[in-house]
C-alpha positions as CSV (number, residue, x, y, z in Angstrom):
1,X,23.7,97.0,152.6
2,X,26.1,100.0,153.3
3,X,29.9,99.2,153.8
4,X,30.8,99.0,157.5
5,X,34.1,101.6,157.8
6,X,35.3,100.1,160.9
7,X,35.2,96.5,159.1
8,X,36.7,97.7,156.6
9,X,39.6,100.3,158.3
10,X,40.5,97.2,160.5
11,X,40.8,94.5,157.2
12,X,43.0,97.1,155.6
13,X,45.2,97.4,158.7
14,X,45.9,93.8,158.8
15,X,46.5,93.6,155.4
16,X,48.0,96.1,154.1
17,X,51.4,95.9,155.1
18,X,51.8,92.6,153.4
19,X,50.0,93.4,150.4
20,X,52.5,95.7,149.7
21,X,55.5,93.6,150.5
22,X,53.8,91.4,148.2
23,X,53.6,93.4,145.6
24,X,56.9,94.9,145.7
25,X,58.2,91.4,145.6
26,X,56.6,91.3,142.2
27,X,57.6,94.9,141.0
28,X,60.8,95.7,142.9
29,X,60.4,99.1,143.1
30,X,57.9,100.2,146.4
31,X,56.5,103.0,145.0
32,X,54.6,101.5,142.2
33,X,53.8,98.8,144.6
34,X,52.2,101.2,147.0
35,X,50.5,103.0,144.6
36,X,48.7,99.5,143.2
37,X,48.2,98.5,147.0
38,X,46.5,102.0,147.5
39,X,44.5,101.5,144.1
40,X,43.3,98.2,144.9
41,X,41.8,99.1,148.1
42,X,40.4,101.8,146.9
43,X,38.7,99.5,144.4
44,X,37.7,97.2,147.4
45,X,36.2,99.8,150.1
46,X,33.9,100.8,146.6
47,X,32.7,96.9,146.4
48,X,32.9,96.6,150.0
49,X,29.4,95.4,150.7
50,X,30.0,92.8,147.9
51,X,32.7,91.5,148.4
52,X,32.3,90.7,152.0
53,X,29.1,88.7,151.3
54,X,31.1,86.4,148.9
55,X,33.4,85.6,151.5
56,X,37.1,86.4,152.4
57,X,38.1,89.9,150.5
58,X,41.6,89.3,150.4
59,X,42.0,87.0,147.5
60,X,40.3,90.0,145.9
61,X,42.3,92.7,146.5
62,X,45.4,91.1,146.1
63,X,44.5,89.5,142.3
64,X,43.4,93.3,142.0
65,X,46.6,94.6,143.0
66,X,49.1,92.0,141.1
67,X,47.1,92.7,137.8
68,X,47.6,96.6,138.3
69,X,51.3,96.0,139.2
70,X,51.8,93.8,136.4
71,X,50.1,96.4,134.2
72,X,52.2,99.3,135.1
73,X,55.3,97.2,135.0
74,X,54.7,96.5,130.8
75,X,54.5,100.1,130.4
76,X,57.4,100.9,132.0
77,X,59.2,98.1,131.1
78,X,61.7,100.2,128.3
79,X,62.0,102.9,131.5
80,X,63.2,99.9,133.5
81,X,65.9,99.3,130.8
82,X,66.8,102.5,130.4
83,X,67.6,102.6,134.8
84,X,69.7,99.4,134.0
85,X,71.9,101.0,131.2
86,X,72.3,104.2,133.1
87,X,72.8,103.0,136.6
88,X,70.9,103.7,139.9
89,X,70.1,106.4,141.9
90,X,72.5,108.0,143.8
91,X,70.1,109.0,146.5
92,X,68.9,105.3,147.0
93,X,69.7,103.4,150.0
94,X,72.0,100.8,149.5
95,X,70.8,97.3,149.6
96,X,72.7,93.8,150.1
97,X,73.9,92.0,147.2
98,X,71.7,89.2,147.9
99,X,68.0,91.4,147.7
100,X,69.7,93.1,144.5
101,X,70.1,89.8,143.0
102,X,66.7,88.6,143.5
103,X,65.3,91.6,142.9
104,X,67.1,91.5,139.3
105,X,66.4,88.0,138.6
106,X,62.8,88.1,139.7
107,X,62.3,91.1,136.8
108,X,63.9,88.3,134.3
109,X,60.5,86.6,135.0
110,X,57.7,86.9,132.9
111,X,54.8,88.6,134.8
112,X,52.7,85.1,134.9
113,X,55.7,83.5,136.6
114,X,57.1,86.0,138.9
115,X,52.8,85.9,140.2
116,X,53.4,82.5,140.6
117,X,56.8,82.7,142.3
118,X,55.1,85.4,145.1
119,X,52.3,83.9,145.6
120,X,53.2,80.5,146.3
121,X,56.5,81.4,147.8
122,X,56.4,84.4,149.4
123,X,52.9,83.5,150.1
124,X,53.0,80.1,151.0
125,X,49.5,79.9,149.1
126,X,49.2,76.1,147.5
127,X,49.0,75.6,143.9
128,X,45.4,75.5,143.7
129,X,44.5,78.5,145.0
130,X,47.5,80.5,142.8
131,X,46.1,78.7,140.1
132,X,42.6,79.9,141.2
133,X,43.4,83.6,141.9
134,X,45.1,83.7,138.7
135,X,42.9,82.0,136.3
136,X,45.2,79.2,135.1
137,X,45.1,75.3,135.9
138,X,47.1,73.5,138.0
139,X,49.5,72.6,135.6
140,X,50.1,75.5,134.3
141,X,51.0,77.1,137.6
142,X,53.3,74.2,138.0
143,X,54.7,74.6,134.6
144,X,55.1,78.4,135.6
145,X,56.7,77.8,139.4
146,X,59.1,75.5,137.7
147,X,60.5,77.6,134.7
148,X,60.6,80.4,137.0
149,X,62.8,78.1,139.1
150,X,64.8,76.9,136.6
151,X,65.6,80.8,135.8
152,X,66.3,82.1,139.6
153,X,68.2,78.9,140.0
154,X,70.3,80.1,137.0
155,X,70.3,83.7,137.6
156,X,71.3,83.5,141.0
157,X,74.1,81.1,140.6
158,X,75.7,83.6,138.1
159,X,74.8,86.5,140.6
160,X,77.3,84.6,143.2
161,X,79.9,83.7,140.5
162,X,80.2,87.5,140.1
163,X,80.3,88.5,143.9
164,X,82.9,85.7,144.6
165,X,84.8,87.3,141.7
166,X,84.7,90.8,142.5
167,X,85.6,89.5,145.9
168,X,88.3,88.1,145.2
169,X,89.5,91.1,142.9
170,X,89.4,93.4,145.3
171,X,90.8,91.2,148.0
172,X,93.4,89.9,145.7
């Protein structure tokens, strides 16, 4: 069976757009979570026939695209330090303080817990089916959601600290 183009242009244009807001929840940085998006259809539209007889693609494509972003993210990892210790981009548009701090404490996640995190949060997607997309139990996904909790909680808390303080300062 051929893949169907029109199927397929009109699953990627209702996907698409989230996949890569999904993604970039995972990464924080939109370019390398277009450029897994873009791979992982890629990947799909070549197993098109395939994966449409199994059922619902999207399940498909998105594990594809979280394991390329998680991938690229531990080989850039000591280039992401290296942006930390140096500063940001001047030519970046500013962001609020709140999407910076997640952003920053999402990338103090391990990659296994900041999948959880989008997938269930972001995603609303039960526990069972992040644990099935991801190849884990139940519990583990649990164990992952809640550590990763425990962290944000953490991180975010001293995230406001700091604003309140600086703040202050320069209100003061």
């Amino acid at each position: 069976m051929l893949a169907q183009p029109e199927e397929f242009d009109a699953f990627y244009s209702a996907t698409a757009k989230r996949m890569v807001a999904v993604v970039y929840a995972m990464t924080g940085d939109l370019g390398e979570a277009e450029d897994a998006v873009q791979e992982a259809y890629v990947r799909a539209w070549q197993r098109w026939a395939k994966l449409t007889r199994e059922g619902d693609p999207l399940p498909w494509v998105r594990t594809v695209a979280m394991r390329l972003a998680i991938s690229t993210w531990r080989r850039t990892k000591g280039r992401l330090r290296a942006h930390f210790r140096h500063g940001p981009q001047t030519d970046v548009p500013e962001l609020s303080g709140d999407r910076v701090a997640l952003v920053a404490a999402l990338r103090e996640l391990t990659p296994d817990q900041r999948q959880a995190v989008v997938l269930h949060h972001l995603l609303d997607l039960p526990v069972e089916q992040v644990a099935r997309e991801v190849g884990a139990s139940n519990g583990a996904v649990r164990a992952r959601l809640s550590r990763a909790r425990k962290i944000l909680g953490e991180r975010l808390a001293e995230s406001d600290s700091t604003f309140i303080a600086e703040g202050v300062a320069s209100h003061g």
